[in-house]
C-alpha positions as CSV (number, residue, x, y, z in Angstrom):
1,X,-1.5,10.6,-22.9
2,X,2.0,10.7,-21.3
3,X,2.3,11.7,-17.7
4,X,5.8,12.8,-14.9
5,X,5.2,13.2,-11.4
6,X,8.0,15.4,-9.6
7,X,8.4,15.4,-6.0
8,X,10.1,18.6,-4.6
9,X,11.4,18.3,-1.1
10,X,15.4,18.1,0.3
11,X,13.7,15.8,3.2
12,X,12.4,13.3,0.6
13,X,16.0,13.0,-0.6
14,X,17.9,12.4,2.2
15,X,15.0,10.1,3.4
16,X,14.2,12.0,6.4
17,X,10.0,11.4,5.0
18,X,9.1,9.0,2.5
19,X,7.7,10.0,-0.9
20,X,3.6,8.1,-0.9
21,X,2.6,11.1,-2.9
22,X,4.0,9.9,-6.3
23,X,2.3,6.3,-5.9
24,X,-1.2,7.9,-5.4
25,X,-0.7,10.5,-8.2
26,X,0.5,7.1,-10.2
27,X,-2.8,5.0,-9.0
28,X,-4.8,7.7,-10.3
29,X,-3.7,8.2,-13.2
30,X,-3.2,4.9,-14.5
31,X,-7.0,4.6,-13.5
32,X,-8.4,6.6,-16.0
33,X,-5.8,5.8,-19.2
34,X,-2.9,8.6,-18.4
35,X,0.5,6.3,-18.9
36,X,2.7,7.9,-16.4
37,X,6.3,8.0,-18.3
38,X,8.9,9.0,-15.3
39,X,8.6,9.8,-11.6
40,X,11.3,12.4,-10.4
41,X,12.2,13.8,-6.5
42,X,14.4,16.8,-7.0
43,X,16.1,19.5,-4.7
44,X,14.4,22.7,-3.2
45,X,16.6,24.5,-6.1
46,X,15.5,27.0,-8.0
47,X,17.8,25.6,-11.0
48,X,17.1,22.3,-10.7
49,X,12.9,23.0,-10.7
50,X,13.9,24.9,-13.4
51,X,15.7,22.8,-15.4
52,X,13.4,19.8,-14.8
53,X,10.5,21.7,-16.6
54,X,12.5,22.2,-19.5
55,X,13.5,18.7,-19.7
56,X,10.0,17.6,-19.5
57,X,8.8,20.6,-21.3
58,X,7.3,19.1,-24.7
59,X,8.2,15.0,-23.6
60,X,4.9,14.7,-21.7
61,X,1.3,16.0,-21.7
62,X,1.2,16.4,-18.5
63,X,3.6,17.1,-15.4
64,X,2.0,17.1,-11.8
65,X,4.4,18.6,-8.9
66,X,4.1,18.2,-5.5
67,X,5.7,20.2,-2.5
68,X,6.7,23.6,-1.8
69,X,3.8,25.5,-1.8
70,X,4.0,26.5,1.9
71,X,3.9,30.0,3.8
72,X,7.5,29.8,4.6
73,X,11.1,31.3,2.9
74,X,12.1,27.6,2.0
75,X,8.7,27.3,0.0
76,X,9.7,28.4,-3.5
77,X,7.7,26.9,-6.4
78,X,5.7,29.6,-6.6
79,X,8.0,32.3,-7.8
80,X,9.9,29.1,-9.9
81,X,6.6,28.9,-11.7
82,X,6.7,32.6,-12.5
83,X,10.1,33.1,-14.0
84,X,9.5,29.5,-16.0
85,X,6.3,30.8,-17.4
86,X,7.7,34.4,-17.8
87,X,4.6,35.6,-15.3
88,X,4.2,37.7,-12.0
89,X,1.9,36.6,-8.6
90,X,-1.0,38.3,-7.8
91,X,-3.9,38.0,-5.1
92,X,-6.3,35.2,-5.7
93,X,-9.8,37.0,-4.1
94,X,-11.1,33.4,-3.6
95,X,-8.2,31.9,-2.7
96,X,-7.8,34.8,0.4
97,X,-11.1,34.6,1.7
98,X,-11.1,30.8,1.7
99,X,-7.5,31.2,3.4
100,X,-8.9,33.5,6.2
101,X,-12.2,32.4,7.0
102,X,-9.7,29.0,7.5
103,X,-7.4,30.3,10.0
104,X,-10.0,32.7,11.9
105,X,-13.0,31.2,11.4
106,X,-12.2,27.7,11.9
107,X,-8.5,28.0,14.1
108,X,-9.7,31.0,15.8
109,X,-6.6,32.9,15.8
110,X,-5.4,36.2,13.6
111,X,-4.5,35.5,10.2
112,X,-1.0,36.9,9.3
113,X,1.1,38.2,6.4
114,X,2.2,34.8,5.9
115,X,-1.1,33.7,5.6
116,X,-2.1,36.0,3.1
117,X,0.6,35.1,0.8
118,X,-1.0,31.8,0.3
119,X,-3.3,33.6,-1.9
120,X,-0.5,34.6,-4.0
121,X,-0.7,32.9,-7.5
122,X,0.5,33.4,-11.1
123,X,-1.4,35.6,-13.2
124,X,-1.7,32.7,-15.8
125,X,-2.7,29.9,-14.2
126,X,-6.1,28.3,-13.2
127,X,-6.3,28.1,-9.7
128,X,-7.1,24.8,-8.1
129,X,-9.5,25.5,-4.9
130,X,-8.1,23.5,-1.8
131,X,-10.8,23.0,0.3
132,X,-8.7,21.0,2.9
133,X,-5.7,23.6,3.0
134,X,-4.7,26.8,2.6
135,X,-2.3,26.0,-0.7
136,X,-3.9,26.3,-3.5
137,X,-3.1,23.8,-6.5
138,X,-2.3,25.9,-10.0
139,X,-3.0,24.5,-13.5
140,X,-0.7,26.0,-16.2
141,X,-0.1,25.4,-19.8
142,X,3.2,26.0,-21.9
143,X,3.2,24.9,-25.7
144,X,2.3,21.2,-25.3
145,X,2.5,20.6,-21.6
146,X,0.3,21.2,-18.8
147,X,2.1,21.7,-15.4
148,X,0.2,21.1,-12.4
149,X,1.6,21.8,-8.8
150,X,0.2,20.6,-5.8
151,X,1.2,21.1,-1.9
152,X,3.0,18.5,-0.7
153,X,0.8,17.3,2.6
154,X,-0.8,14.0,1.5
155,X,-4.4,14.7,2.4
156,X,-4.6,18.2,0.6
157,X,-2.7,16.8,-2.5
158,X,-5.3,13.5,-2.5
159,X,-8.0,16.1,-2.3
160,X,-7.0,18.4,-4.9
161,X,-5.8,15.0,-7.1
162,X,-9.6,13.7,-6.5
163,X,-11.6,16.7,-7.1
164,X,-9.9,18.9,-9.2
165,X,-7.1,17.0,-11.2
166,X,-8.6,13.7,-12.2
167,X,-12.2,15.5,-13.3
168,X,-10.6,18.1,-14.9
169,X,-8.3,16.0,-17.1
170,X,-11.6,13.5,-18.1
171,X,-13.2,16.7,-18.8
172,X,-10.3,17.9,-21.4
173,X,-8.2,15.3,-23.2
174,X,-9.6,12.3,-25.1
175,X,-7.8,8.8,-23.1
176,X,-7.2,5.5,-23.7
177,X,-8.9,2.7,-21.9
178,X,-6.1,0.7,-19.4
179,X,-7.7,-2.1,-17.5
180,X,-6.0,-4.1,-14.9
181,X,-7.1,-7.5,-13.4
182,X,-4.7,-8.9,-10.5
183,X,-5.1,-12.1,-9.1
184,X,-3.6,-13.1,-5.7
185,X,-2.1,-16.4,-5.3
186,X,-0.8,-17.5,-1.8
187,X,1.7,-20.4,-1.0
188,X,3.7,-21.3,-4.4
189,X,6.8,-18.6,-5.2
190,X,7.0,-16.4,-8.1
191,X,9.5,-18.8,-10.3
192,X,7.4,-22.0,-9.8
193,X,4.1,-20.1,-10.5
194,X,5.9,-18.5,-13.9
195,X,7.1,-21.8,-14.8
196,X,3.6,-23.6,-14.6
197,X,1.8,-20.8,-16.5
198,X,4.5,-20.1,-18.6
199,X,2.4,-21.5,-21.9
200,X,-0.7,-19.6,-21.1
201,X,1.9,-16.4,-20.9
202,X,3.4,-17.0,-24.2
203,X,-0.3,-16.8,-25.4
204,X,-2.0,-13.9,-24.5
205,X,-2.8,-11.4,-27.0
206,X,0.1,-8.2,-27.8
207,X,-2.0,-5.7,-25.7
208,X,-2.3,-7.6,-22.4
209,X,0.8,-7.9,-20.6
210,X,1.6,-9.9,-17.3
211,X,3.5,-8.7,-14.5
212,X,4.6,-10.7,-11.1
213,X,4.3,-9.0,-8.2
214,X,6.0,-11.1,-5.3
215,X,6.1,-10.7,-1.8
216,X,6.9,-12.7,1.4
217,X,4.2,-15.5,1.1
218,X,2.4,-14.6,-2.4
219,X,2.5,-13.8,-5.8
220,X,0.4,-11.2,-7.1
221,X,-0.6,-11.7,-11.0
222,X,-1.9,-7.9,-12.7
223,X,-2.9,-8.5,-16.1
224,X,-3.3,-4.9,-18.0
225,X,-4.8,-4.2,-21.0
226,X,-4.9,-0.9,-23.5
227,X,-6.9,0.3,-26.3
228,X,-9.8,2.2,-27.5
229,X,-12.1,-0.7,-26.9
230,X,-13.0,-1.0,-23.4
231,X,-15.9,-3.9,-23.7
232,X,-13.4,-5.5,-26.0
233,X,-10.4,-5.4,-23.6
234,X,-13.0,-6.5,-20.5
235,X,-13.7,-9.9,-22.5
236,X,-10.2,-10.4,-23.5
237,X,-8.9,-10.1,-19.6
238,X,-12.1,-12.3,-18.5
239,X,-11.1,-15.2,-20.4
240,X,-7.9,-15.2,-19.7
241,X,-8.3,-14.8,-16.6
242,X,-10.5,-18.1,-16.7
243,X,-7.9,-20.2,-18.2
244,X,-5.3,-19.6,-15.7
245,X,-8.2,-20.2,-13.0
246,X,-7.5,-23.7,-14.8
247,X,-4.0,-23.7,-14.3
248,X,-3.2,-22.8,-10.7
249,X,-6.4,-22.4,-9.5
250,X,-6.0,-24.3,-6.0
251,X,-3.9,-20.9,-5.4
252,X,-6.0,-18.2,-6.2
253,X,-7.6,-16.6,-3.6
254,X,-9.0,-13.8,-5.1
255,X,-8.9,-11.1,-7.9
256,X,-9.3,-7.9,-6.5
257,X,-7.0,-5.0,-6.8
258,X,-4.0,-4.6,-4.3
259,X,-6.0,-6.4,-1.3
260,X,-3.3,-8.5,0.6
261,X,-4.4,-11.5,2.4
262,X,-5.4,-10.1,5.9
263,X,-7.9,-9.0,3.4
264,X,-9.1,-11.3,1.9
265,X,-8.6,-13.8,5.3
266,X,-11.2,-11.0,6.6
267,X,-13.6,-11.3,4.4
268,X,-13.7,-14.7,4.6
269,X,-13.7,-14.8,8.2
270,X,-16.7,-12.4,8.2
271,X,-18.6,-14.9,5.8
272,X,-18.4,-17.6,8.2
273,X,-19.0,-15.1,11.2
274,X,-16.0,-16.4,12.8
275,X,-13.8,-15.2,14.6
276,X,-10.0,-15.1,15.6
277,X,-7.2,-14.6,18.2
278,X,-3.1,-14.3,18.0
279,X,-0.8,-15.7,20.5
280,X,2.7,-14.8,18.9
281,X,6.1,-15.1,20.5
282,X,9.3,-14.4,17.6
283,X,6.3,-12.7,15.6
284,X,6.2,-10.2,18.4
285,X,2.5,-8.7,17.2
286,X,2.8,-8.7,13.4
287,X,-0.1,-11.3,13.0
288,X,-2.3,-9.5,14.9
289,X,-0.7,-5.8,13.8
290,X,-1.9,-7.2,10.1
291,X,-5.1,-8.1,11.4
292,X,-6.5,-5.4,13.0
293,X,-5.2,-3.1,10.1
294,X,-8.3,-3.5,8.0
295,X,-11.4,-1.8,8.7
296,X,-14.3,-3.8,10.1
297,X,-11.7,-6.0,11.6
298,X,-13.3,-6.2,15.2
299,X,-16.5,-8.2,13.8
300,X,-13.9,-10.9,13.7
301,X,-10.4,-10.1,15.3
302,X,-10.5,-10.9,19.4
303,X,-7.5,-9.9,20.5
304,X,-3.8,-11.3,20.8
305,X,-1.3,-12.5,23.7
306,X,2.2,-11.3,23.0
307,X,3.8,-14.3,24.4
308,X,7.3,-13.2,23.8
309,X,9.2,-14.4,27.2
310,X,9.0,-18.2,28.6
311,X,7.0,-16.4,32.0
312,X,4.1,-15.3,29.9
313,X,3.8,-18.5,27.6
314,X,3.6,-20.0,31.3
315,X,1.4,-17.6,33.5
316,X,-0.8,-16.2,30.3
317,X,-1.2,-18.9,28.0
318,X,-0.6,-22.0,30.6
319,X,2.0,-23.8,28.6
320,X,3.0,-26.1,30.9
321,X,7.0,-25.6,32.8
322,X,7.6,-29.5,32.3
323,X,6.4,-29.7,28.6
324,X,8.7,-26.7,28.0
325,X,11.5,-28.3,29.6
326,X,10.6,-31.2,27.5
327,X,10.4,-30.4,24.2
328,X,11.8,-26.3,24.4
329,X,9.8,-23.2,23.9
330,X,10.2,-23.8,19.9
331,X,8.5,-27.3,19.1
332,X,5.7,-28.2,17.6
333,X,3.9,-29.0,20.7
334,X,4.4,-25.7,22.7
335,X,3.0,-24.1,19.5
336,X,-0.2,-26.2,19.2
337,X,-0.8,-25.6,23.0
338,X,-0.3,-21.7,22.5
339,X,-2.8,-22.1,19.8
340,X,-5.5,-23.8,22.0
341,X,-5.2,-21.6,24.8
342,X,-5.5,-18.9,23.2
343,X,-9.0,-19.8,21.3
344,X,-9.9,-20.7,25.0
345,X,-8.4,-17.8,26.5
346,X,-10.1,-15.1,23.9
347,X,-13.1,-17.5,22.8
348,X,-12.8,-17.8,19.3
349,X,-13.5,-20.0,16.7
350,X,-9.7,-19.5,15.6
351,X,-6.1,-18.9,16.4
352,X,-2.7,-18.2,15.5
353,X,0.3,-18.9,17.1
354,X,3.9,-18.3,16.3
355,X,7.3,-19.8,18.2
356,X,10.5,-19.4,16.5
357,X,14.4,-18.2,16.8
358,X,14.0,-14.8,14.6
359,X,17.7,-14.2,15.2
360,X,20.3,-13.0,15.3
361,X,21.3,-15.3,18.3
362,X,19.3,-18.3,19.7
363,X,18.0,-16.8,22.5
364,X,16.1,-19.5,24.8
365,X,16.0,-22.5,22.2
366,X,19.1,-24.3,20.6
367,X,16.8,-24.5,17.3
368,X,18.6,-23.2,14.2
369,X,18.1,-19.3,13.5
370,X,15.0,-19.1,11.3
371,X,13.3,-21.8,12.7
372,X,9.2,-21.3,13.0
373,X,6.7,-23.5,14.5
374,X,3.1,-21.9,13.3
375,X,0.3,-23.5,14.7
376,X,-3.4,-22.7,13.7
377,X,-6.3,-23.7,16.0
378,X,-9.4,-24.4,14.0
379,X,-13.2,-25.3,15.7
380,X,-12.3,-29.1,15.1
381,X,-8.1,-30.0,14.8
382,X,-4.5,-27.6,15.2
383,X,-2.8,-27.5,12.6
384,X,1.5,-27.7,12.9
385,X,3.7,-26.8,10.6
386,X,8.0,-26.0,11.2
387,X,9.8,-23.8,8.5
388,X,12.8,-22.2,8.3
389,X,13.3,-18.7,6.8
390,X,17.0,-18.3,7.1
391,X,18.1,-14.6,8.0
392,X,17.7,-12.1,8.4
393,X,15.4,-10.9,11.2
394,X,13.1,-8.6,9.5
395,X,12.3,-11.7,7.0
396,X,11.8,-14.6,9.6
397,X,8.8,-11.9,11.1
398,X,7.4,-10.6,7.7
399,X,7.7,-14.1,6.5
400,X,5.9,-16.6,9.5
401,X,3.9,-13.1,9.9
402,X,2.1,-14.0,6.1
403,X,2.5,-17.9,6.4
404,X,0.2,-18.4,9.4
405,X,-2.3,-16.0,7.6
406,X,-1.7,-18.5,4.9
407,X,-2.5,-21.5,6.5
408,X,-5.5,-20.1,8.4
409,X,-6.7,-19.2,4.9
410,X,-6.0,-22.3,3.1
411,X,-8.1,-23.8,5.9
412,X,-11.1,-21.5,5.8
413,X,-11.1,-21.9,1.9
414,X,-11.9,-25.5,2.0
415,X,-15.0,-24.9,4.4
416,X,-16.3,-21.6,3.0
């Protein structure tokens, strides 16, 4: 089963919002066996909605659209879903009460004409109850393609994509079985991992395929599998997942779907009940941005010192003046005392600390552009370590961001 997801928005194209519906839609999908075959964002055009349908009209068994499916003039998928499927809006009943008892029941104000036109839907299609919204999602079928459209605000579209789309579709078409396995690796890049397992690649079976997914610090590995034989396709992944366990396995961290290492670090940190603190000067907050990101992430995340000028590394984290003037604010030894302090400071078991040139000038330090000094405070030692990550800016912070997580992982993985 062959799937296109169209995103219908002149603010998705000239980037004034970003498009996260399409992923989602994808994500969901993919979950239960629909292959999705193309992902389009088009124009709030009437011909080019138009001629999109027909160009996916017969190519796919599916085609899920999101956006334009508001109350105002600019809003016009509706009446494009009329004229495509030669049909004429009319007053869903359900749709209107829902719509009211929404705007005066729960807003407390009037409902309008505008209002009311939400309830507006073609004649032919099965209507899609929004529980969330006022927009309703419609379900229509031409020859051999169902086209589904959806409203365009991220939480109504993920409800309607949850409870109407995805149980609907299991309900009617026969899928199937894709299965995906990803395992995380941190601190080897994506050309020396390929190279080491390239054997074990060349070997797995014609319906498993592998693909590297790299980012600043990791590689993520995502084995998928397809066919009709789903306990088949589970023992297949399982073993080949345990012979690259005896490949690389000193850099797997873990094999769950899409969870990047602040994580996984969490988990493990919660494990040990332990806990952790930040004291970050060229990572300006990232560390502790990526930390406190995941839910549950005060059982184990303190707090952070934003040690950005030489005055707060002094007065805050009592870096001494003469050791500064000795060995600069980016050396080893200022980070491992900005590590220390801060474990005192916040009293935790852990900490992080980061002191670097992120560019584009030197600032304070004559060290290189790039340069990083990450430090990591553990109950018994500090670990030191100096890299470089070149230019530009964004990448020295994403990338000593990731690689103090890194170290602070490999550290707790040897004790866990």
């Amino acid at each position: 089963m062959k799937a296109a997801i169209v995103t219908i928005g002149d603010e998705i194209l000239i980037g004034q919002i970003v498009d996260t519906n399409s992923g989602f839609i994808a994500k969901s999908l993919d979950k239960i066996g629909v292959e999705v075959y193309e992902m389009l964002s088009i124009s709030d055009s009437k011909d080019h909605i138009l001629n999109t349908f027909s160009e996916l009209q017969n190519t796919v068994d599916i085609v899920i659209i999101t956006g334009g499916l508001g109350p105002t003039k600019d809003d016009i998928t509706k009446k494009t879903f009329c004229e495509y499927f030669d049909d004429e809006l009319v007053v869903d009943e359900a749709v209107l009460a829902h719509v009211t008892q929404l705007i005066e029941g729960f807003y407390k104000r009037p409902i309008t004409q505008i209002n009311k036109d939400q309830a507006l839907v073609p004649s032919k299609c099965t209507v899609l109850h929004n529980e969330v919204g006022t927009a309703p999602g419609m379900w229509i079928k031409k020859d051999n393609t169902v086209f589904v459209s959806l409203p365009g605000v991220p939480f109504e579209m993920k409800y309607l994509v949850e409870n109407e789309i995805i149980p609907k579709i299991i309900r009617e078409y026969n899928r199937p079985y894709i299965l995906h396995k990803t395992i995380l690796t941190y601190g080897r890049g994506e050309s020396a991992v390929a190279e080491q397992i390239e054997d074990w690649e060349n070997n797995l079976p014609e319906y498993i395929k592998l693909a590297y997914l790299p980012a600043p610090g990791r590689v993520r590995l995502r084995l998928s599998a397809r066919g009709v034989d789903k306990e088949m396709l589970e023992k297949s992944i399982e073993k080949n997942v345990q012979s690259l366990t005896e490949i690389i396995g000193d850099i797997i961290v873990g094999f769950e779907e899409d969870e990047p290492i602040e994580v996984v670090l969490g988990r493990m940190l919660s494990k040990k009940n332990a806990t952790i603190s930040t004291a970050e000067s060229c990572t300006g907050g990232t560390i502790a941005q990526l930390l406190s990101s995941v839910p549950g992430a005060s059982n184990y995340f303190k707090g952070s010192v934003v040690a950005y000028s030489t005055q707060v590394k002094e007065n805050v984290l009592n870096v001494s003046k003469s050791l500064i003037e000795k060995h600069t604010v980016v050396s080893a030894e200022v980070a491992e005392t900005m590590a220390l302090n801060a474990k005192i400071l916040l009293k935790t078991d852990y900490a992080i600390a980061t002191t670097g040139n992120a560019g584009p000038s030197k600032g304070e330090s004559d060290a290189d552009v790039g340069t990083v000094y990450i430090a990591v405070a553990t109950p018994n030692e500090v670990l030191v370590e100096m890299f470089n990550f070149g230019q530009p800016r964004e990448k020295v912070i994403d990338r000593a961001s990731i690689k103090g997580l890194e170290i602070l992982l490999k550290e707790i993985s040897k004790k866990v």
